[in-house]
C-alpha positions, 0 to 999 in steps of 0.5 A: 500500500503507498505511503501516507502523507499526514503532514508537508514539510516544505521547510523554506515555504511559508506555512499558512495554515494546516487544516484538517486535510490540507496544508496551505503554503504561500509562495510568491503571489500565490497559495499552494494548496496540498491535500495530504491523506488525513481524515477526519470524523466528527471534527477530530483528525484521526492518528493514521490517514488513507493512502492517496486520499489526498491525491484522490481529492486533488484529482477530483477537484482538477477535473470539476474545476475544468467542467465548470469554466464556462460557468465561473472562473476558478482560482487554478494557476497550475498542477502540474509541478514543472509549471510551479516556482523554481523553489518547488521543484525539488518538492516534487516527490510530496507535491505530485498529484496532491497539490495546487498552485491557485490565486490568493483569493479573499474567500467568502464568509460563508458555504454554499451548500447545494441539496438535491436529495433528502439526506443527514441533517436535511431530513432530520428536519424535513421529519420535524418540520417539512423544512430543510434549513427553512425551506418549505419542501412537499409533503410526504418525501421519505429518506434520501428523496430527490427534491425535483428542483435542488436547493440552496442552503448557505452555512456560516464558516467555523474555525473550531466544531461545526458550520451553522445553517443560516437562511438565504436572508441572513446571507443577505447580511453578511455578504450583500445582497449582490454578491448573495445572488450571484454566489446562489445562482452560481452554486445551483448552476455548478450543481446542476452541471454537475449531476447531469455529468454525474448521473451519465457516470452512474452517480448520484450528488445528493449535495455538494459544499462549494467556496468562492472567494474574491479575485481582483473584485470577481467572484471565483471559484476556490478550494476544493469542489465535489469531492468525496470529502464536500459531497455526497456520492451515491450509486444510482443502481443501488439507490432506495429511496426511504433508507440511507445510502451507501455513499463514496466517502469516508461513511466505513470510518464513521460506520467502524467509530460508531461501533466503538466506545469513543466521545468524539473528542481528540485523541481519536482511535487509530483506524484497523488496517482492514478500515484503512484499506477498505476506505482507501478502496473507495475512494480510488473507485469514485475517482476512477468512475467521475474521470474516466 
């Protein structure tokens, strides 16, 4: 199995930050993204990662990020490493098909969030309320429903725990009306691309997390986008509505967590190899299935 890369070390390259999964460096007038293979479940990085997961998402990303050009620009400058800084090069053993140079983008203080379906915390309060994040929805859709006409459903942004739903109103607030407009429109207008892409391929996106941010006073596109780590990916040959479904994602770790005597809280349990290669396993599979 490939070695798993849980942290960079590029030592003469400003670290900006390191998030859950990413490493960010600033080089130049530019950010270097690198996904490493660390996975996180209910907020907590685990001790061990899944080998080439960050590739996998780097790959995912690189391949939306041109299906979505002629919709909204994206902050890409360049993945293939030969096309990076001089300094970078002899990085190319860490870099390779895990990371991105992009534009320093200011990103916007919210996530846009895309539902198609009726799934996690949507239908818990579809079941309480027939609302998803306030929006009345028809009556009588069961577990993992399509809702016919996908719905935008903003979040705020947290540092520490979990991202709050807010509505499209209180968006309003914090972004302005204009730019609130156009980052709806332009997540549906993704989303809605994307699902048709994806259906052709035999896959379901129940819901997607994009970021935007501001580049040279125009909205772009930034971070990473459909992934299997910001979306729900579904096989439509196995889809049952009334049930929940088995997604491409990390569900087997949160599956295998659950069965333990564990609070969800640092430190996490090391994943059993079996775990690790089984979650390995499927995310090669939705990057073969959604590239190919």
């Amino acid at each position: 199995m490939a070695d798993v890369i849980m942290e960079t070390n590029l030592s003469d390259i400003k670290l900006l930050r390191r998030g859950k999964v990413r490493d960010v460096y600033e080089i130049d007038d530019y950010l270097l993204i690198v996904a490493t293979d660390r996975i996180s479940a209910f907020d907590v990085v685990l001790p061990n990662g899944i080998p080439d997961k960050g590739k996998v998402l780097t790959q995912i990303s690189i391949y939306w990020f041109s299906q979505m050009k002629d919709i909204i620009e994206n902050h890409i400058v360049a993945t293939d490493i030969k096309h990076y800084p001089q300094i970078l090069h002899k990085y190319k053993d860490s870099l390779g098909g895990r990371s991105m140079l992009v534009k320093k983008a200011k990103p916007m203080p919210v996530e846009c969030i895309v539902r198609g379906y009726l799934s996690g915390s949507g239908w818990k309060e579809y079941k309480e309320k027939g609302t998803v994040c306030g929006i009345k929805l028809p009556e009588g859709l069961v577990e993992s429903s399509r809702i016919d006409e996908p719905i935008f459903t903003p979040s705020t942004k947290a540092e520490e725990g979990h991202d709050i739903n807010i509505s499209f109103d209180e968006m309003k607030k914090i972004v302005g009306n204009e730019i609130a407009e156009k980052l709806k429109d332009s997540s549906l207008a993704v989303y809605k691309k994307a699902r048709e892409i994806a259906e052709k391929k035999g896959i379901i996106i129940a819901d997607t997390k994009m970021e935007f941010g501001m580049y040279n006073d125009k909205l772009i596109l930034i971070d990473e986008l459909l992934t299997p780590d910001s979306s729900r990916f579904w096989s439509i040959k196995d889809y049952q509505p009334g049930k929940s479904q088995d997604s491409f994602d990390k569900q087997i770790v949160r599956d295998y967590l659950l069965t333990l005597d564990w609070n969800q809280t640092y430190p996490g349990p090391v994943l059993p190899e079996e775990i690790v290669a089984k979650t390995a396993a499927r995310y090669r599979e939705i990057l073969e299935i959604l590239t190919k």
